[in-house]
C-alpha positions as a Markdown table, in Angstrom:
| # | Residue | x | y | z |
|---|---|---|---|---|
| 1 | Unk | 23.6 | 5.7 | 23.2 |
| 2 | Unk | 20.8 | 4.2 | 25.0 |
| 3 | Unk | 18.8 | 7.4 | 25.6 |
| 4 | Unk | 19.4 | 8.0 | 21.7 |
| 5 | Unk | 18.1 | 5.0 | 20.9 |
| 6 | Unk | 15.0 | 5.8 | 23.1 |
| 7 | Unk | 14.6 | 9.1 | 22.0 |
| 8 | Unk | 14.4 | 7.6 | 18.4 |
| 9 | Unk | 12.2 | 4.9 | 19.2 |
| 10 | Unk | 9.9 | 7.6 | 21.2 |
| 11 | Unk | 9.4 | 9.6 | 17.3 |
| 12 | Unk | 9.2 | 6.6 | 15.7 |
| 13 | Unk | 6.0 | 5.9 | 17.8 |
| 14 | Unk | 4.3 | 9.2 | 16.8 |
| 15 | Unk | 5.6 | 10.3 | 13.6 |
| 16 | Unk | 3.6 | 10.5 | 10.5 |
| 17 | Unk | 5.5 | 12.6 | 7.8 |
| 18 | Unk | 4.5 | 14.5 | 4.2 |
| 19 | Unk | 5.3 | 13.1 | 1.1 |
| 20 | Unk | 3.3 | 15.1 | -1.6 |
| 21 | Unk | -0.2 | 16.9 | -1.5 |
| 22 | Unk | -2.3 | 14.8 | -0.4 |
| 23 | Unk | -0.3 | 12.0 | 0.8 |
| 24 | Unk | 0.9 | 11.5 | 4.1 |
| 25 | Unk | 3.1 | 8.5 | 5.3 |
| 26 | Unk | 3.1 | 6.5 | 8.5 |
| 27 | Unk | 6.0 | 4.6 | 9.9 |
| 28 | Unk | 4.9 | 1.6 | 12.2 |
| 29 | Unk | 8.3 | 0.2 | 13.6 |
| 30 | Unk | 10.3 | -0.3 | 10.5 |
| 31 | Unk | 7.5 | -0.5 | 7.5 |
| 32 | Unk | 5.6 | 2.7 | 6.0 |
| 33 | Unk | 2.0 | 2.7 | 5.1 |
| 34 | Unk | -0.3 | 5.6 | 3.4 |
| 35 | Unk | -3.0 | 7.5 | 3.5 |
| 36 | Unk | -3.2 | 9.0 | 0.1 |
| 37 | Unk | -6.9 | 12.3 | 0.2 |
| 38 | Unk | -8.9 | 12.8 | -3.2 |
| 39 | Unk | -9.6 | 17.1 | -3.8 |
| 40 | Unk | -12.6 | 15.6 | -2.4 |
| 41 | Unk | -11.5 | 14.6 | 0.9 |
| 42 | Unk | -12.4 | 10.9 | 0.4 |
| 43 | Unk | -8.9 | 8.6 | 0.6 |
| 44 | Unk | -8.0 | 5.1 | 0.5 |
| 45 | Unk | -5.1 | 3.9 | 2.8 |
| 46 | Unk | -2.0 | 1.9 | 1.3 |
| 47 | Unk | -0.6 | -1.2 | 3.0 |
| 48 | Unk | -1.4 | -1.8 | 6.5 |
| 49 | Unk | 1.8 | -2.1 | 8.8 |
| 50 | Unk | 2.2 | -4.7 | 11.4 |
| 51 | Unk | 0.4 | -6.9 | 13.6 |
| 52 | Unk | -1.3 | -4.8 | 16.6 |
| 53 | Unk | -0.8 | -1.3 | 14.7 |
| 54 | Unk | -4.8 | -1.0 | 14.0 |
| 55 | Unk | -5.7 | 1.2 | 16.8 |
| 56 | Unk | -2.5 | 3.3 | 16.1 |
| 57 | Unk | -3.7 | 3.5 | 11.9 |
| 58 | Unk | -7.0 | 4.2 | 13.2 |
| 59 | Unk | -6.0 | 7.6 | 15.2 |
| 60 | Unk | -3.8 | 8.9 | 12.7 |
| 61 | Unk | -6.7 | 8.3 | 10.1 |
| 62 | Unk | -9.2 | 10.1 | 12.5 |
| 63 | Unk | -7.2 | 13.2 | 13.4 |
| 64 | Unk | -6.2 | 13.8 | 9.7 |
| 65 | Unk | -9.4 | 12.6 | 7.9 |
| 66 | Unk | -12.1 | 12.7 | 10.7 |
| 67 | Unk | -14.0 | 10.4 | 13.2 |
| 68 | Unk | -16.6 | 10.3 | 10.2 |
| 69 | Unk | -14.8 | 9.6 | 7.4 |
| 70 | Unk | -13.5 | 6.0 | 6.6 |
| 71 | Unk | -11.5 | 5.6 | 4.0 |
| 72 | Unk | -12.9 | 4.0 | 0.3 |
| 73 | Unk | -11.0 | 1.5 | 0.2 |
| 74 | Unk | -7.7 | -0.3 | 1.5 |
| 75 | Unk | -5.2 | -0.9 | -1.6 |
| 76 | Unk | -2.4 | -3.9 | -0.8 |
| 77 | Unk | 1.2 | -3.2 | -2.6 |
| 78 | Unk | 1.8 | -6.5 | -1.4 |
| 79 | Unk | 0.7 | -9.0 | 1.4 |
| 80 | Unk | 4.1 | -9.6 | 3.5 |
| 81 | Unk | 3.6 | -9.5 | 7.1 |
| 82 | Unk | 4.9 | -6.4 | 7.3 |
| 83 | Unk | 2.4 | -4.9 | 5.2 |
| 84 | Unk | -1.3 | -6.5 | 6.1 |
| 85 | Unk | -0.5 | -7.0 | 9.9 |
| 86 | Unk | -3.7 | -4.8 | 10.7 |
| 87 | Unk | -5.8 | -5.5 | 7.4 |
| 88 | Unk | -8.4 | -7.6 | 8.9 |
| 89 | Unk | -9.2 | -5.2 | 12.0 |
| 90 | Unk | -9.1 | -2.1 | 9.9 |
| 91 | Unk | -11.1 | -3.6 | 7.6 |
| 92 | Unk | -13.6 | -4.5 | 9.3 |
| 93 | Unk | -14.0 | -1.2 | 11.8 |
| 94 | Unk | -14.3 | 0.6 | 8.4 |
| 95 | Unk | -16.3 | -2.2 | 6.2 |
| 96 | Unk | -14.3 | -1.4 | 3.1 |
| 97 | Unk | -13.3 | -3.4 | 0.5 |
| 98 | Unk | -9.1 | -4.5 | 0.2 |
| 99 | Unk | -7.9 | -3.8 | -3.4 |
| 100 | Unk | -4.8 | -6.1 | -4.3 |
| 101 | Unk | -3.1 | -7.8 | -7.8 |
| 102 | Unk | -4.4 | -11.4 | -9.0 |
| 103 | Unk | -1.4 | -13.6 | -7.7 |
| 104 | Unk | -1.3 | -11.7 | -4.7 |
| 105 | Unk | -4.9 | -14.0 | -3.9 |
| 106 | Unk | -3.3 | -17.2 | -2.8 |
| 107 | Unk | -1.2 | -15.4 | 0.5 |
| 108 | Unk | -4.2 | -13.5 | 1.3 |
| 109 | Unk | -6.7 | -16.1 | 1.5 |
| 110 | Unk | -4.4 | -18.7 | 3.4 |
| 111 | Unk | -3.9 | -20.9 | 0.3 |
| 112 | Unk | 0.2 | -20.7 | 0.0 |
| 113 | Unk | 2.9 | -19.8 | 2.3 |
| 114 | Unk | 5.2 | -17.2 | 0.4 |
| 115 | Unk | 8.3 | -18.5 | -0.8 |
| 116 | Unk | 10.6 | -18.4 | 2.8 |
| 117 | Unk | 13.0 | -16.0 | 3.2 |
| 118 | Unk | 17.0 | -16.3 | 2.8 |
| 119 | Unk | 18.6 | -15.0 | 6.0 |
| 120 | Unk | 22.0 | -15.7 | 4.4 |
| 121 | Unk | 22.0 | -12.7 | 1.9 |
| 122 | Unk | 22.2 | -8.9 | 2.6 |
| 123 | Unk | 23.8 | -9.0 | 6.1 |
| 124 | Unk | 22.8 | -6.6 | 8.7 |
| 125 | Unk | 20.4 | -7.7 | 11.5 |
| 126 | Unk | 17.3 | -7.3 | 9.4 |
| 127 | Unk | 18.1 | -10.3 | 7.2 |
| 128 | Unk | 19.9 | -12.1 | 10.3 |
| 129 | Unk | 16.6 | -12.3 | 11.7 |
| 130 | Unk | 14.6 | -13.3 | 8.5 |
| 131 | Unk | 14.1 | -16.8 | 9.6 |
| 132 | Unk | 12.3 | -15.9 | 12.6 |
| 133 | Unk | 9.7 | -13.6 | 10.4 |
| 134 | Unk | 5.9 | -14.4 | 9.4 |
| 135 | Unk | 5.6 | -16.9 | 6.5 |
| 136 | Unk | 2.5 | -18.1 | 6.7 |
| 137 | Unk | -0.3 | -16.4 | 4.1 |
| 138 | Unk | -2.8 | -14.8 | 6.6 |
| 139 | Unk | -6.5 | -15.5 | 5.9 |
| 140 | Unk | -8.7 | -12.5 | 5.2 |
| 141 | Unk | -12.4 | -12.2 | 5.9 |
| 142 | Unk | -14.0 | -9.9 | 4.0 |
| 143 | Unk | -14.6 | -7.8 | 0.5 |
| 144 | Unk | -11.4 | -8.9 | -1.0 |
| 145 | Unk | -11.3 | -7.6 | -4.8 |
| 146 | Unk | -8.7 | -7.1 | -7.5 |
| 147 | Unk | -7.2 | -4.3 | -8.8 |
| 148 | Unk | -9.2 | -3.3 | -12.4 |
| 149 | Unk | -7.2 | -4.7 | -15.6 |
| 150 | Unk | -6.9 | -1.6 | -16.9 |
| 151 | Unk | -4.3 | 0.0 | -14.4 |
| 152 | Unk | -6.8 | 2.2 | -13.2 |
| 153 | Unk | -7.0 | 2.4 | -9.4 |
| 154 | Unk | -10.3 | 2.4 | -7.5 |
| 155 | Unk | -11.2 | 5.7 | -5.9 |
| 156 | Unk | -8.0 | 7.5 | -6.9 |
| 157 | Unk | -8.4 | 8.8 | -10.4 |
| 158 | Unk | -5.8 | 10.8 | -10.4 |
| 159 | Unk | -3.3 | 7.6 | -10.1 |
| 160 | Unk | -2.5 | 4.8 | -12.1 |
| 161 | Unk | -0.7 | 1.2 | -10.7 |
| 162 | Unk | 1.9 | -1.0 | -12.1 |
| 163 | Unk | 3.0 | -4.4 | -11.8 |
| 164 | Unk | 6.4 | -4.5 | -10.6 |
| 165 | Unk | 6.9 | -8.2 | -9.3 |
| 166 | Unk | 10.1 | -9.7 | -8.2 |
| 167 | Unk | 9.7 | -9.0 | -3.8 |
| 168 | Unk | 6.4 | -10.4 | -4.3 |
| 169 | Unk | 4.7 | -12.3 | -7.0 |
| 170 | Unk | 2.1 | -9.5 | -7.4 |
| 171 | Unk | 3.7 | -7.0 | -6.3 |
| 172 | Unk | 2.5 | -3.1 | -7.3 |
| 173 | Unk | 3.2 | 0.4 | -7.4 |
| 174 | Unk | 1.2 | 3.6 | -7.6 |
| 175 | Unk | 1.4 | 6.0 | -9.4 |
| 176 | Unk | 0.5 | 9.8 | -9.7 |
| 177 | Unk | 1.1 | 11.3 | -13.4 |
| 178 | Unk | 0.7 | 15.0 | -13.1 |
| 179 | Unk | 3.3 | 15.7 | -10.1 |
| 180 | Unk | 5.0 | 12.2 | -10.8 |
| 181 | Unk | 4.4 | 10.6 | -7.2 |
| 182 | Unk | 5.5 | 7.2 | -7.1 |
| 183 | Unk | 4.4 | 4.9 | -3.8 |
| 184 | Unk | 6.9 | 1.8 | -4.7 |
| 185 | Unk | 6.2 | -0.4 | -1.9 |
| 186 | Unk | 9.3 | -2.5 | -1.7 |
| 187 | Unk | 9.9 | -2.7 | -5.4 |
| 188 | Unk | 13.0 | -0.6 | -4.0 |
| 189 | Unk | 13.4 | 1.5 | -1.0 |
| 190 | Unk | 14.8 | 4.4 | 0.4 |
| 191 | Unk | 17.6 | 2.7 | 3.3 |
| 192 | Unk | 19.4 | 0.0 | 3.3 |
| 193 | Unk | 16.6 | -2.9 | 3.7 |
| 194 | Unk | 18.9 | -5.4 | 5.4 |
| 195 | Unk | 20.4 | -3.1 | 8.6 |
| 196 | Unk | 18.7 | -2.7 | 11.8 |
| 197 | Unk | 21.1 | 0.6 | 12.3 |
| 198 | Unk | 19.2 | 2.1 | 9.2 |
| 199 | Unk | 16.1 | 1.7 | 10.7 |
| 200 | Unk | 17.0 | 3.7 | 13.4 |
| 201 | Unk | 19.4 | 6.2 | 11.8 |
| 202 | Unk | 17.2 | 6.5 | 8.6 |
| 203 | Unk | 20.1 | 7.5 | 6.4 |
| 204 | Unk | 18.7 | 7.4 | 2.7 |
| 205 | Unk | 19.6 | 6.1 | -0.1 |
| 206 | Unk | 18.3 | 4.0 | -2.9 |
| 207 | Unk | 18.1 | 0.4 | -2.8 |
| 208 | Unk | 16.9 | -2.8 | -4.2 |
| 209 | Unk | 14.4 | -4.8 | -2.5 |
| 210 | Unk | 14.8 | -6.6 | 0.8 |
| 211 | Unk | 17.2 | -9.5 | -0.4 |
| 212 | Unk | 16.0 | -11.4 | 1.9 |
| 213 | Unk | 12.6 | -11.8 | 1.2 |
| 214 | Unk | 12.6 | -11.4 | -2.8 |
| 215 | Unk | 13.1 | -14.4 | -4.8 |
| 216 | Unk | 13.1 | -13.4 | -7.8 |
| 217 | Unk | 15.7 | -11.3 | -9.4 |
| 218 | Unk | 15.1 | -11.1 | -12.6 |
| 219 | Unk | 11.5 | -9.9 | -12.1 |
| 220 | Unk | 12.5 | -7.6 | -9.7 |
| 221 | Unk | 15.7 | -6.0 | -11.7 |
| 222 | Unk | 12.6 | -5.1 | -14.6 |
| 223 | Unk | 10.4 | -4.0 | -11.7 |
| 224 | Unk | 13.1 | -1.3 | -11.1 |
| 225 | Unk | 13.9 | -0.2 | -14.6 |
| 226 | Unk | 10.5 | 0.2 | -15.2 |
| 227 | Unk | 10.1 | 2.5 | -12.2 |
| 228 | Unk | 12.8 | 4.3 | -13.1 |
| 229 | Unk | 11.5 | 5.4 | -16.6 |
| 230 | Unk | 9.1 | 7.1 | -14.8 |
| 231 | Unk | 11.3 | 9.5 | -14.0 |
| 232 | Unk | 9.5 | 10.2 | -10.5 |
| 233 | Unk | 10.2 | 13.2 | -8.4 |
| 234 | Unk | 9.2 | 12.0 | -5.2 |
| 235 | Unk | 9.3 | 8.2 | -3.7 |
| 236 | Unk | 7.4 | 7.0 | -1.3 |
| 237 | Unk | 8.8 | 3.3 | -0.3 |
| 238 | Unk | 7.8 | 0.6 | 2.1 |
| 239 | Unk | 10.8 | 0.9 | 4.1 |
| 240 | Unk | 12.6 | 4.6 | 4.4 |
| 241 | Unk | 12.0 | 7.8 | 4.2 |
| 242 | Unk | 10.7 | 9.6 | 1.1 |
| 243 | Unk | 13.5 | 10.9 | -1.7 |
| 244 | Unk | 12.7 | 13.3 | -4.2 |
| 245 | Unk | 14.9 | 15.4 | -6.3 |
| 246 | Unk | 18.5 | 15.3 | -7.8 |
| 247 | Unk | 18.9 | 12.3 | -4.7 |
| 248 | Unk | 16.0 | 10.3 | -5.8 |
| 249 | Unk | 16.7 | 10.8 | -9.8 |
| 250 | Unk | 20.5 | 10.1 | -9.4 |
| 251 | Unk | 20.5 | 7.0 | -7.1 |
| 252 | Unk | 17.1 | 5.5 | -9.2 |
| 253 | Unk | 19.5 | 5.4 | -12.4 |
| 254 | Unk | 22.3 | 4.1 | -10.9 |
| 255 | Unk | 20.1 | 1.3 | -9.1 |
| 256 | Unk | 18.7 | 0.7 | -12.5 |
| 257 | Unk | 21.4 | 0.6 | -14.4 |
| 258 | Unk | 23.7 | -1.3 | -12.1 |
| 259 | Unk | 21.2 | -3.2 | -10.7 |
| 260 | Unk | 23.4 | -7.1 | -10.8 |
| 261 | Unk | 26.1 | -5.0 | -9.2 |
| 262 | Unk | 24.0 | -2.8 | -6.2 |
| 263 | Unk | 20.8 | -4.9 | -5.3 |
| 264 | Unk | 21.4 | -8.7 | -6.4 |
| 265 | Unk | 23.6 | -10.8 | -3.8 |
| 266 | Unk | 26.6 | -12.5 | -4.6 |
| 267 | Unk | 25.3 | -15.9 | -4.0 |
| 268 | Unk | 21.8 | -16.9 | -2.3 |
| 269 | Unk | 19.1 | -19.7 | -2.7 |
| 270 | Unk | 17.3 | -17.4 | -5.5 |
| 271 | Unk | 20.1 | -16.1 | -7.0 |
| 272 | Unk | 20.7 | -18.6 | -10.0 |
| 273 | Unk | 17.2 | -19.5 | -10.1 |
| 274 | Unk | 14.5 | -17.5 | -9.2 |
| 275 | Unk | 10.8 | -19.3 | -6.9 |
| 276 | Unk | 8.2 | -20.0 | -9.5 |
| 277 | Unk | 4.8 | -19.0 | -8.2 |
| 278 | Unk | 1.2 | -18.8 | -10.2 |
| 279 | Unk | -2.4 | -17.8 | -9.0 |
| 280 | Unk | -2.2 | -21.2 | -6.4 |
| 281 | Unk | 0.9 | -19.9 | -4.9 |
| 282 | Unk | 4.6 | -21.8 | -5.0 |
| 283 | Unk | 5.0 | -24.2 | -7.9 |
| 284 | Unk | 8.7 | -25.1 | -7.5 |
| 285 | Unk | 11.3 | -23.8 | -5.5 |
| 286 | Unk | 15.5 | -23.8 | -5.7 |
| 287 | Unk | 17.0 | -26.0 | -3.3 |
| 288 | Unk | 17.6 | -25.0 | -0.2 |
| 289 | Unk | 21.4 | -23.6 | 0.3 |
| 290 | Unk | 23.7 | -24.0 | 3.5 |
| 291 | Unk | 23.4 | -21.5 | 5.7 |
| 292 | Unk | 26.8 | -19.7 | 6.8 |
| 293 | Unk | 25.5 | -17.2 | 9.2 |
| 294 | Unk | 26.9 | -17.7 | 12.6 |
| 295 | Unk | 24.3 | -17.8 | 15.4 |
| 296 | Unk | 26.3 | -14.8 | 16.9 |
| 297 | Unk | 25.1 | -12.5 | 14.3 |
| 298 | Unk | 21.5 | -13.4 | 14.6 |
| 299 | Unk | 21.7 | -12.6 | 18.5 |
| 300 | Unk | 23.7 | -9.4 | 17.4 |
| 301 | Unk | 20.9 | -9.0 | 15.3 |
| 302 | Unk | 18.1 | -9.5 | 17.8 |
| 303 | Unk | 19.8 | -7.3 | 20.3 |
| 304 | Unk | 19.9 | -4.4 | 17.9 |
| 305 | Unk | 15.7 | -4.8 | 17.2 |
| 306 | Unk | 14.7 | -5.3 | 20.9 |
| 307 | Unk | 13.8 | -2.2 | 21.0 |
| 308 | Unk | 11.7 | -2.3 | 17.7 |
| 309 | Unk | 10.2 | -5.4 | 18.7 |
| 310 | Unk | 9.5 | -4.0 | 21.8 |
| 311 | Unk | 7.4 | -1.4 | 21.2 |
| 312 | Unk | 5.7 | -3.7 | 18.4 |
| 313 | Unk | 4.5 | -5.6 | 20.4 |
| 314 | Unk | 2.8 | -3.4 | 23.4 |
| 315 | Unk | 0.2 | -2.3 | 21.0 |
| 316 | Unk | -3.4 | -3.8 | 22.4 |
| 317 | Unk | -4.4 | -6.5 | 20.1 |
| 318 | Unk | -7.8 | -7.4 | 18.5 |
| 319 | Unk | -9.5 | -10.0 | 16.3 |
| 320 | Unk | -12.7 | -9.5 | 14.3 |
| 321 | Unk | -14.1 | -11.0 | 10.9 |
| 322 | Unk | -17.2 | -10.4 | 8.9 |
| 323 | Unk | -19.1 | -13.0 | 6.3 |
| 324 | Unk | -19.3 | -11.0 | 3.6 |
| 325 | Unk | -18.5 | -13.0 | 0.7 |
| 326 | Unk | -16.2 | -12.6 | -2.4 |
| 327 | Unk | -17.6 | -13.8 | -6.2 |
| 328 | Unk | -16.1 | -12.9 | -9.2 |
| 329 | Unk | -12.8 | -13.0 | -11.6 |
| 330 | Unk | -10.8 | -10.5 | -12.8 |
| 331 | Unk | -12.0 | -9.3 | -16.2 |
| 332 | Unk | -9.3 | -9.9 | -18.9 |
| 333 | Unk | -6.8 | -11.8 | -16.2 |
| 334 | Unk | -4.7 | -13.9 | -18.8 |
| 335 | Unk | -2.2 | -15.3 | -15.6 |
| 336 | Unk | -3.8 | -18.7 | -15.1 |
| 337 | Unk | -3.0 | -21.7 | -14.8 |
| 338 | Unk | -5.7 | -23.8 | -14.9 |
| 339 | Unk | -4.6 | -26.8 | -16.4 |
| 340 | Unk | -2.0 | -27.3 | -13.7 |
| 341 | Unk | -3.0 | -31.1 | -11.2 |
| 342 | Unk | -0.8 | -30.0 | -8.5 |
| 343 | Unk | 1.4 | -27.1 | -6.8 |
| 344 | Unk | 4.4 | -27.6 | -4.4 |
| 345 | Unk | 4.4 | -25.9 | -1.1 |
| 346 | Unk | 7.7 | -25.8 | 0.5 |
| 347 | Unk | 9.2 | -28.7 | -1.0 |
| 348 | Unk | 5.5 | -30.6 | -0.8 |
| 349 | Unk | 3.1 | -31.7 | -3.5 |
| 350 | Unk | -0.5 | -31.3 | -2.7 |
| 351 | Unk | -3.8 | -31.3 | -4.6 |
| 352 | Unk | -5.1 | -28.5 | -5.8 |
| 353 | Unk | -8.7 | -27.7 | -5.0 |
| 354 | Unk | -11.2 | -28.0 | -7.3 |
| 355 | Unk | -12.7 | -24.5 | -6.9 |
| 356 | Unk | -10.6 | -21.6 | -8.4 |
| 357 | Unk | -10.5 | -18.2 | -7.4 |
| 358 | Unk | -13.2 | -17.3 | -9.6 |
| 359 | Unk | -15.7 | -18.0 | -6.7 |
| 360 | Unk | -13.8 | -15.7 | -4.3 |
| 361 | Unk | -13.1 | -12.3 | -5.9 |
| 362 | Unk | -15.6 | -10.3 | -7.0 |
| 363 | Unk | -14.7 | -6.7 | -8.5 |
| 364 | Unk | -18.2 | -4.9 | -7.5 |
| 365 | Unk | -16.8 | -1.9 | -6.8 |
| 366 | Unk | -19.3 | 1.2 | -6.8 |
């Protein structure tokens, strides 16, 4: 078992896998990122794994793309941990912008913690461990710029995004019309989200989004159904492997269809009420609910991701900013709040500052 384990842990360290032409997928630990090529040859990467994963990013980039050729642009499905752990070194080795939705802003610029996680719902060592992940918004440095109005995505003309929130506030997809590529994020995903034994066995199938670290259900049950009329025939998710076929179209129905029954959890502190976020970050959250889960199943839990952890966190580290400032709003943005005193974050009030992001994002894009 323990040389099994190894031997998966070994291809997880190298593998990069196909998805569709032109896009190629990247698993750091237990979270994909992409790297999606123009006819062109120009590209833009998608999400940006975990913390210490730059110089591993960087390689892959360079053996597929070319020691001189950066990509345009870095596009965010969402800002979890797991998904801008390298952002600020990769962007600035490249010195490209980072493309992500409006209410995305306030956890990428250090001005809200995300609503915390609820290690009570999903089982599996994944969510055991939930309590222990990063909550805290990460503050970026650099040409941070939102994602045009229209749906259109910068530098990829061939692809259209969506809002599918619910995991996130501002939470997107990608999407590719003409061979109907869909790069979901975590709006659902290809293995069960909440097991540390599908991480290592990837066994597919299709499922909700992380359960414990999506609090809002409602948002995220349209998020799917949406999706799903797209009738993709290949997915490409933040966690898993990619589906496509009679697999992906069979279990995207059913997810969509019995979405209360297959994704939401029986009980959980966003179950009957969802967290209530705007472009300042959390407004209110549900109360806080007791936690049944028996300190034995978190160690169990922390046992089964030693060795994920492990090589996580053996990857050379490095810190770097730039000054380069951010200036402008989103044209036709209709999601403010402006007339809002106050936000609450976790559980406390605080005053909101009096400069909005419309002196911090500027959508200069060539």
């Amino acid at each position: 078992m323990q040389e099994q384990l190894s031997n998966v842990l070994k291809q997880k360290q190298e593998a990069c896998f196909a998805v569709a032409p032109g896009v190629m997928g990247m698993e750091i630990v237990f979270v994909n990122l992409y790297f999606v090529e123009n006819p062109d040859g120009s590209w833009v990467l998608i999400d940006a794994g975990l913390y210490g994963s730059a110089d591993r990013i960087r390689r892959a980039a360079e053996e597929r793309f070319g020691k001189d050729n950066p990509p345009k642009a870095i596009l965010l499905t969402h800002g979890h941990f797991d998904h801008v752990g390298a952002l600020q070194t990769l962007a600035d080795i490249w010195q490209v912008p980072v493309f992500a939705h409006p209410l995305e802003l306030p956890y990428l610029t250090g001005r809200s913690n995300y609503p915390p996680p609820d290690s009570s719902v999903g089982g599996g060592g994944m969510a055991y461990l939930s309590f222990m992940y990063p909550k805290k918004p990460i503050t970026f440095r650099g040409r941070l710029e939102l994602l045009p109005s229209d749906g259109t995505v910068p530098f990829l003309p061939e692809w259209k995004w969506l809002e599918t929130p619910g995991h996130a506030p501002g939470h997107v997809s990608f999407f590719r019309e003409h061979d109907r590529v869909l790069i979901a994020g975590d709006a659902f995903v290809t293995r069960k989200p909440e097991s540390a034994l599908a991480v290592l066995t990837q066994k597919q199938e299709v499922c909700g989004p992380p359960a414990y670290f999506t609090p809002d259900w409602n948002a995220a049950r349209a998020s799917v159904r949406k999706l799903a009329e797209l009738e993709p025939l290949v997915a490409a998710t933040g966690h898993g492997l990619p589906m496509r076929g009679n697999g992906l179209k069979q279990g995207l129905e059913e997810l969509a269809r019995l979405f209360d029954q297959l994704a939401i959890p029986s009980k959980g502190r966003y179950v009957p009420e969802p967290a209530i976020t705007d472009r300042n970050g959390i407004v209110h959250l549900p109360p806080t609910m007791n936690n049944t889960v028996p300190k034995v199943l978190a160690t169990a839990g922390l046992v089964a991701l030693a060795g994920l952890a492990t090589y996580a966190l053996t990857k050379k580290r490095s810190k770097a900013s730039t000054n380069a400032r951010v200036k402008r709003t989103w044209p036709g943005y209709a999601g403010s709040s402006s007339n809002r005193s106050a936000s609450v974050v976790i559980g406390k009030e605080r005053p909101l500052p009096s400069q909005d992001y419309s002196d911090t994002v500027t959508n200069n894009y060539p």
